[in-house]
C-alpha positions as CSV (number, residue, x, y, z in Angstrom):
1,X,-24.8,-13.2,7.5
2,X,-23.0,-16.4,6.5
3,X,-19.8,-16.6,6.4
4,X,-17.7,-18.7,3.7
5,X,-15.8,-22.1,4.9
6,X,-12.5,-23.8,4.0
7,X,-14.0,-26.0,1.3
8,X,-15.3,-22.3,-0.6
9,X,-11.6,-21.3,-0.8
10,X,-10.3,-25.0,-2.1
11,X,-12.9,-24.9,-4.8
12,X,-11.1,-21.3,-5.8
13,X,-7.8,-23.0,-5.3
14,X,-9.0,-25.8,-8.1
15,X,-10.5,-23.1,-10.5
16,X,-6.5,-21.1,-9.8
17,X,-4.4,-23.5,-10.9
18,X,-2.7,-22.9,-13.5
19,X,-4.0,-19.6,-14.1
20,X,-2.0,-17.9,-11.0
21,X,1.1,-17.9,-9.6
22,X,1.9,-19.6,-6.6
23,X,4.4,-16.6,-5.0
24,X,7.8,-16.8,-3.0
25,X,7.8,-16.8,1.0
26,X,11.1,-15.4,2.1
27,X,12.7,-14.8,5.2
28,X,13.3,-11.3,5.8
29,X,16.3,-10.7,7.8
30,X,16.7,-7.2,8.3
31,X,13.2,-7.5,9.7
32,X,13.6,-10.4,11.6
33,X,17.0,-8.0,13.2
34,X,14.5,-5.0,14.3
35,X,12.0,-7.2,15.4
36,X,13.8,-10.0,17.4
37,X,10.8,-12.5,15.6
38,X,11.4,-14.3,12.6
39,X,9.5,-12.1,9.8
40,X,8.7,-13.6,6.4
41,X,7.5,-12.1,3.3
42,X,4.6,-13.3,1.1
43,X,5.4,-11.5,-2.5
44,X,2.4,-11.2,-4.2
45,X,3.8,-8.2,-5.5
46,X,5.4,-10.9,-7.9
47,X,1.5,-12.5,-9.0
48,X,0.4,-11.7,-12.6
49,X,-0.9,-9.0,-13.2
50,X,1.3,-7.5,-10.3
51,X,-0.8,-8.0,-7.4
52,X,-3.2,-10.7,-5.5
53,X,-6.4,-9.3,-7.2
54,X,-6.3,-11.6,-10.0
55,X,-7.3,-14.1,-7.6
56,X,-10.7,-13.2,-6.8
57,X,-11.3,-11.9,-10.2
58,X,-10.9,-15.1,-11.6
59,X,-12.7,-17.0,-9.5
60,X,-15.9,-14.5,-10.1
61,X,-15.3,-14.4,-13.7
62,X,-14.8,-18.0,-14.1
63,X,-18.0,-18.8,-12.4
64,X,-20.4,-16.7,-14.5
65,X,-22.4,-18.5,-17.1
66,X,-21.8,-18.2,-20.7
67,X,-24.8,-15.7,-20.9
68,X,-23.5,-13.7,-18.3
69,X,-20.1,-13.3,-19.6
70,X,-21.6,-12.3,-23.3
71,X,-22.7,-9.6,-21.8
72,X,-19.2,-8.2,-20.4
73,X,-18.0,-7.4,-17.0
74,X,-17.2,-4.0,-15.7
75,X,-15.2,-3.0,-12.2
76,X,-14.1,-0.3,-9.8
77,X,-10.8,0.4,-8.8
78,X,-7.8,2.6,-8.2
79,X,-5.7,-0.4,-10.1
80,X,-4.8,-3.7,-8.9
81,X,-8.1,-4.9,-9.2
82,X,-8.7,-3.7,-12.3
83,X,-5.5,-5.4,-13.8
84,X,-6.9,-8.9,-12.4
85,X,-10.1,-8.2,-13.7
86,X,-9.0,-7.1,-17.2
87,X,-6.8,-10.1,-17.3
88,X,-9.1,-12.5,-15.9
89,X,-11.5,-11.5,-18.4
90,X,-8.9,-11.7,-21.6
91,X,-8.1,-15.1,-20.2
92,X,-12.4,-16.0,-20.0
93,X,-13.0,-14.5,-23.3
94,X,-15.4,-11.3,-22.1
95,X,-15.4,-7.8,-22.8
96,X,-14.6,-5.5,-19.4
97,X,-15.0,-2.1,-18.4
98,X,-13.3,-0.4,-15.8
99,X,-14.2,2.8,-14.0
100,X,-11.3,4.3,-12.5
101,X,-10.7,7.7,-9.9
102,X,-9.3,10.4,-11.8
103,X,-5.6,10.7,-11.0
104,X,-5.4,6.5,-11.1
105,X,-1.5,5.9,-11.6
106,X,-1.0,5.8,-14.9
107,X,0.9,2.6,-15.0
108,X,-2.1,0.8,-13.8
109,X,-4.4,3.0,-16.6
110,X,-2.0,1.3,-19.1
111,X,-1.6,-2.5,-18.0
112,X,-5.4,-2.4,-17.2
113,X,-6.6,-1.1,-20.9
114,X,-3.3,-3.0,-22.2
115,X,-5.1,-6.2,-21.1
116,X,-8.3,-5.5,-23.6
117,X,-10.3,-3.3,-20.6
118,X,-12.2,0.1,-21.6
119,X,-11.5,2.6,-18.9
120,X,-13.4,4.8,-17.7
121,X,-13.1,7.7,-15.3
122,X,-15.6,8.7,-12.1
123,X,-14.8,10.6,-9.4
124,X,-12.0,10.7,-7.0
125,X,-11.9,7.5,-4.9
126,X,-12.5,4.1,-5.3
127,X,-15.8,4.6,-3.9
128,X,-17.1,7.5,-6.4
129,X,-15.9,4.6,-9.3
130,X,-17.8,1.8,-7.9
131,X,-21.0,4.0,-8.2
132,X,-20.5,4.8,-11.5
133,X,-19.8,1.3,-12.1
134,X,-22.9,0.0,-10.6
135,X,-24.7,2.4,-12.5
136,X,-23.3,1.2,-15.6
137,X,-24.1,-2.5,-14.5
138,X,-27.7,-1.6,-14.0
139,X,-27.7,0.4,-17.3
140,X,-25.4,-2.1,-19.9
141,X,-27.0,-5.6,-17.9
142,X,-22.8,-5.8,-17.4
143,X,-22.0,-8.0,-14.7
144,X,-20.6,-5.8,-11.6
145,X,-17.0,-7.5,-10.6
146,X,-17.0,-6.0,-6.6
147,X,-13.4,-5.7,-5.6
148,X,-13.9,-6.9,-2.4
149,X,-17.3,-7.6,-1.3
150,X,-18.3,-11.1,-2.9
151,X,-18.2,-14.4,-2.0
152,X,-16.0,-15.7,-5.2
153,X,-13.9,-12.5,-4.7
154,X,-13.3,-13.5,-1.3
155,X,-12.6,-17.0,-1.7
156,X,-10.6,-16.3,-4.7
157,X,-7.7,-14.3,-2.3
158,X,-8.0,-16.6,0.6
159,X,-5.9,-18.6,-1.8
160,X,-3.0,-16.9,-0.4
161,X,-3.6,-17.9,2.8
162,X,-3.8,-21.4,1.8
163,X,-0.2,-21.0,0.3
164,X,1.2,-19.2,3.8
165,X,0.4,-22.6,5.4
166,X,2.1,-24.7,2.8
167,X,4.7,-22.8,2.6
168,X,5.4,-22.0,6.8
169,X,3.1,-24.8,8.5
170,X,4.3,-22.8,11.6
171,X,3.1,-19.5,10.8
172,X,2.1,-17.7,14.6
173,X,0.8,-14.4,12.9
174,X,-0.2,-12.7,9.4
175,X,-0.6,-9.4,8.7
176,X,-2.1,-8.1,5.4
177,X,-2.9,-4.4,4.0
178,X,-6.8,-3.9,4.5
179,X,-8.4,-1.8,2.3
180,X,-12.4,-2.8,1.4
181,X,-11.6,-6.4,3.3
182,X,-11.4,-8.9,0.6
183,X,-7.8,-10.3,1.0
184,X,-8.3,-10.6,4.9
185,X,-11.4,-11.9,4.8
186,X,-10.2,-14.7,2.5
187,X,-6.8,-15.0,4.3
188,X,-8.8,-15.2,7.9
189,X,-11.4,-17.8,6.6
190,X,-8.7,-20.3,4.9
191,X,-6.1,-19.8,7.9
192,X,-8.3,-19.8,10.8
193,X,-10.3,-23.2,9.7
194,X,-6.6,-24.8,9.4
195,X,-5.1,-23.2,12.2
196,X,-7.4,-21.6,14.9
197,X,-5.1,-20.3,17.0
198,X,-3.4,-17.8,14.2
199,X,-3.1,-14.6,14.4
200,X,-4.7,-12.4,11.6
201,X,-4.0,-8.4,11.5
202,X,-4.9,-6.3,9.1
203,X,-3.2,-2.7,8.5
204,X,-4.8,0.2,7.3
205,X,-3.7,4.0,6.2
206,X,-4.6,6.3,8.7
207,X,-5.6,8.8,5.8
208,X,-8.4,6.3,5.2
209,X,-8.9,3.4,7.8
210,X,-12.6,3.1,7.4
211,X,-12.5,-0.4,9.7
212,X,-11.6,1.2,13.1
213,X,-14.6,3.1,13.6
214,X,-17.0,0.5,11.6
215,X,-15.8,-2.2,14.2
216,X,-16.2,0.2,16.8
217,X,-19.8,0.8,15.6
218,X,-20.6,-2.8,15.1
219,X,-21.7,-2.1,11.2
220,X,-20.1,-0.7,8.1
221,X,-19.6,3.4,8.4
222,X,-18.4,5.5,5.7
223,X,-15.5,8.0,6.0
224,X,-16.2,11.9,4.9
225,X,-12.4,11.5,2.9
226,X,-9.9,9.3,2.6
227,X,-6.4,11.2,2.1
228,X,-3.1,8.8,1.1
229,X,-0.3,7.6,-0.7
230,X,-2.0,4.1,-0.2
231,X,-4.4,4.5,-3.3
232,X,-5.0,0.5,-3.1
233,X,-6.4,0.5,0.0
234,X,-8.0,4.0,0.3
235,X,-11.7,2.5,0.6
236,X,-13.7,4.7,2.1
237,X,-16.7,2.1,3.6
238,X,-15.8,-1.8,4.5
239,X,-18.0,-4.0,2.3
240,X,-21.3,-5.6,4.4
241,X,-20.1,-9.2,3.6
242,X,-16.2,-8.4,4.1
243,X,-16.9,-6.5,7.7
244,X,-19.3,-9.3,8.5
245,X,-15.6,-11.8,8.5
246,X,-13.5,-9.0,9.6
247,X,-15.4,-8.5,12.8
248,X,-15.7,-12.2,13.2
249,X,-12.6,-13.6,12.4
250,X,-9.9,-10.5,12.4
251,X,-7.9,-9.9,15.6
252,X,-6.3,-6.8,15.2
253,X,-6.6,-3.6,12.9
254,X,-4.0,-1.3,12.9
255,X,-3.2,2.2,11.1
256,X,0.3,3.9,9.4
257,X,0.7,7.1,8.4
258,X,2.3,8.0,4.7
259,X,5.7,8.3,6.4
260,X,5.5,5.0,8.2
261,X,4.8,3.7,4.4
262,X,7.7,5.2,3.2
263,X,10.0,3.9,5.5
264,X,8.6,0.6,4.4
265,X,9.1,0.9,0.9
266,X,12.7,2.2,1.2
267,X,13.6,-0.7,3.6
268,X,12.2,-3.0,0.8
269,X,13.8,-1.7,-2.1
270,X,17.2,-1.4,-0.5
271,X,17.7,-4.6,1.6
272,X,15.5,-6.8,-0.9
273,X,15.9,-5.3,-4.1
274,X,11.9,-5.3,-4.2
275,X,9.3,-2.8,-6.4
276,X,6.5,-2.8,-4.1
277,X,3.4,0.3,-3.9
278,X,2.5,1.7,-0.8
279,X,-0.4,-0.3,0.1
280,X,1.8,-3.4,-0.8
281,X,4.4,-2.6,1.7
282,X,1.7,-2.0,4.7
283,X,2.2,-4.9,6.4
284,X,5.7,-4.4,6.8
285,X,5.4,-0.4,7.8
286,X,3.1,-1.8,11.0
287,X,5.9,-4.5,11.9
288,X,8.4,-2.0,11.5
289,X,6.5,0.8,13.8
290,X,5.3,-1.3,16.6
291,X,1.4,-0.5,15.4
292,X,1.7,-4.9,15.2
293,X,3.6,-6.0,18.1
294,X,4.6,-9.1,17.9
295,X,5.7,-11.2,21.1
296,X,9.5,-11.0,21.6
297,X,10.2,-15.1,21.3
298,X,7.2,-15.8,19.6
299,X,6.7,-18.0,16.4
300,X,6.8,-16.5,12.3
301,X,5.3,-13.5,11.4
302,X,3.9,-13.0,8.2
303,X,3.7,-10.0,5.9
304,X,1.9,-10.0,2.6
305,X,3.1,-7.6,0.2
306,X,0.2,-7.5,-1.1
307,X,1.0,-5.5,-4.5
308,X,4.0,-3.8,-6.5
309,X,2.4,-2.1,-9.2
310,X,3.5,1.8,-8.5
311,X,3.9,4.8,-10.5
312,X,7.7,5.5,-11.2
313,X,7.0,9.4,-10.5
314,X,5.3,8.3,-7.2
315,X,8.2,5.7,-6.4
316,X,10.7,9.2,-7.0
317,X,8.5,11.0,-3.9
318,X,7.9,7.9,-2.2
319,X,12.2,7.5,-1.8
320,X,12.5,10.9,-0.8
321,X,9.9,10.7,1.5
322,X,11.3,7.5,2.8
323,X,14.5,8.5,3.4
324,X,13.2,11.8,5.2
325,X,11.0,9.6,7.9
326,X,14.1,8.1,8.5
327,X,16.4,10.9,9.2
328,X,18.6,11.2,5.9
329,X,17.6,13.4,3.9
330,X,17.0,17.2,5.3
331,X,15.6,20.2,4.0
332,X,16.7,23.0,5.3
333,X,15.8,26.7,4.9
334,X,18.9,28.8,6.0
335,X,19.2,32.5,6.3
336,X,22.1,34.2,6.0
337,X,23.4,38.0,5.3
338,X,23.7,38.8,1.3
339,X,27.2,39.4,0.5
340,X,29.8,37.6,-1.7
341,X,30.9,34.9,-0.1
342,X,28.6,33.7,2.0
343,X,26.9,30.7,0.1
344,X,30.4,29.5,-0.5
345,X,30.8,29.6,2.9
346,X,27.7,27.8,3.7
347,X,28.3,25.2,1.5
348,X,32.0,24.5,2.5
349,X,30.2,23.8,6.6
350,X,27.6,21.2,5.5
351,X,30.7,19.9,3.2
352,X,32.8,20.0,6.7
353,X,30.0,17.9,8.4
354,X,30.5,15.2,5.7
355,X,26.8,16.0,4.2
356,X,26.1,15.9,0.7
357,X,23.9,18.9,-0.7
358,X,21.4,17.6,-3.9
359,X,20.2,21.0,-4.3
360,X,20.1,24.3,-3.7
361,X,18.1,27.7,-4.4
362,X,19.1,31.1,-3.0
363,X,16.5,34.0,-2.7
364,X,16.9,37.6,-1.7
365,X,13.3,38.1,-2.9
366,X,11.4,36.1,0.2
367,X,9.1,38.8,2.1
368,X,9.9,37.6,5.0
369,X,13.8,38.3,4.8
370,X,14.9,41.4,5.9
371,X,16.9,43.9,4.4
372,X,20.4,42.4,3.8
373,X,19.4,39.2,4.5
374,X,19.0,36.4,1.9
375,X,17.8,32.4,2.3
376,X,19.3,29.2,0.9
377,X,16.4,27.0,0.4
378,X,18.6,23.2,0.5
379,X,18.5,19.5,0.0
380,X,20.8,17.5,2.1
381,X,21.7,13.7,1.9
382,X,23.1,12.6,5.5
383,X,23.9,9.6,7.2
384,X,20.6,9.4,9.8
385,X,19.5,11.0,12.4
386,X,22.4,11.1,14.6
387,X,24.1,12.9,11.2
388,X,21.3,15.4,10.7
389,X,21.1,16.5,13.7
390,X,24.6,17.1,13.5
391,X,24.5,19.0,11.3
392,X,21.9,21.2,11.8
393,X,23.9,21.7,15.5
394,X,27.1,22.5,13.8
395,X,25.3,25.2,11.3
396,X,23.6,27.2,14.0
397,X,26.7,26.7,16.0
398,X,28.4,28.7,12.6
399,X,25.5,31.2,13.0
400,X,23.2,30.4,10.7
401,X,19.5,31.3,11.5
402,X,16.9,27.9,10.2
403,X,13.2,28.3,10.3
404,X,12.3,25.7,12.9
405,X,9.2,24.3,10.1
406,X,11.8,24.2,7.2
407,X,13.4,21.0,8.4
């Protein structure tokens, strides 16, 4: 299978300009501090339409004749790319369709159909939508916008790679979220033409890394389920074309669990005041875990964020969650005997250990409690894990009785 070439992502670079946004490149110093490497951030999660998708969808769009775009355009996707196709087709003046998984975050539901897109809903993946889609292109005579697996898409987000270079000549590594392989294939082609000796890693949910066991079976295999807070890049089965420059051109893939996400996104909104979605902050959960080492002394790393476009009720969970993984916030299930007083009393220790409680429930009714006994279902704010475990010390110290499972 032939595989595209620097001059295939300068010709999108020419059909982009002036229709996307070239993004910031920051230096990320709390980053660069954990990791002892100079770590910079690529913000796509700052492009139009709120991610890099717009990119590719462009470039596809753009490139249909006038026939072809009369007769509409439809996608697949979970969101991001059906934002940059919805606006890339506004911009070229053709009628989309988007099938969606049920459940899609309703933020992206609204920008997508606020751009001019019908949506749709199949399934519940981003693979269950792209059949339906395909279906509907075969049915309508629509033209199918792939989200990953073209050679326009493709060339259309290796754009961003081109910018990396401009923007950090230097650049030793880049690693990218990977869901269905578009943005890494792109980012690999432009990069490695320019620069051979840089290093490309791609970062997938463990939930739903399809690319592990496709490399390891030297072709494209399709996961039972994918299962994570990462719906952007929960793709169940690597595109044929996209695994064809993965395998060739990719040096690493490496996974992250939901809480390793988390962390990610906390770190990001607190020390740069940045709105980024799960499968945006990838890249920075794998530098932050060790799942991408980089070389202590060894030149820029860069992390793409490669999106920012998250549900507010998700981005509630996805703090909480956050701040869990990294040992500040405790829930705790404490038993205690049923008599006045004693929830007072419990209360006044975690207040003693300097914790601050954000909720509480107390239940006599729990089957499991015996006679006399009642529990305190909490939610405690702490310092870190030092703090935490603290406190959870100092209470059973006081007597208290915790389920093991409850915190």
């Amino acid at each position: 299978m032939e595989l595209l070439s620097l001059a295939d992502v300068r010709a999108a670079r020419e059909l982009l300009t002036g229709v996307v946004s070239t993004t910031p490149l920051i230096e990320s110093r709390p980053l660069s501090a954990i990791t002892g490497v100079p770590i910079w951030l690529k913000c796509e999660n700052q492009q139009r339409a709120g991610s890099y998708k717009v990119r590719g969808a462009y470039t596809r769009i753009s490139r249909l004749s006038d026939a072809e775009r009369k007769r509409g355009v439809v996608a697949a996707s979970a969101g991001n790319h059906a934002q940059g196709v919805a606006l890339a087709a506004e911009l070229l003046g053709a009628s989309a369709t988007v099938f969606m998984p049920e459940g899609a975050p309703l933020p992206k539901v609204m920008a997508t159909r606020g751009y001019g897109a019908a949506i749709e809903y199949a399934g519940t993946s981003v693979d269950d939508a792209l059949e339906a889609a395909q279906l509907f292109a075969a049915e309508t005579g629509a033209i199918l916008i792939h989200p990953f697996d073209h050679p326009d898409v493709i060339a259309g987000q290796g754009t961003v790679g081109l910018e990396i270079l401009e923007q950090l000549p230097e650049a030793a590594t880049i690693v990218t979220a990977t869901g269905g392989g578009g943005l890494i294939s792109g980012v690999a082609v432009a990069t490695k033409a320019l620069r051979p000796d840089i290093r490309i890693v791609g970062v997938q949910a463990s939930g739903a890394a399809a690319y592990p066991p496709s490399l390891a079976a030297g072709a494209p295999v399709k996961l039972a389920r994918g299962v994570t807070i990462a719906d952007g890049i929960a793709v169940l089965r690597p595109g044929d074309l996209t695994f064809a420059h993965v395998s060739k051109l990719v040096d690493e893939i490496v996974t992250v669990t939901d809480e390793d996400l988390s962390a990610a996104l906390l770190l990001l909104l607190e020390r740069h005041k940045m709105v980024v979605e799960p499968a945006g902050g990838a890249a920075v959960a794998a530098l932050l875990t060790g799942a991408c080492a980089v070389p202590a002394g060894g030149g820029p790393v860069v992390a793409i964020l490669s999106g920012g476009n998250i549900d507010p009720m998700l981005l509630l969970r996805v703090i909480e969650h956050g701040l869990t993984s990294a040992g500040r916030f405790l829930r705790l299930a404490v038993r205690c005997d049923d008599r006045p007083g004693e929830l007072a009393r419990l209360l006044a220790e975690i207040a003693e250990q300097r914790a601050n409680v954000v909720d509480v429930a107390h239940s006599r009714q729990n089957p499991r409690l015996s006679f006399g006994e009642a529990e305190v279902a909490l939610s405690v704010e702490t310092r870190g894990p030092d703090h935490s475990a603290a406190l959870i010390t100092a209470l059973r110290g006081a007597g208290y009785r915790m389920d093991p499972l409850s915190y």
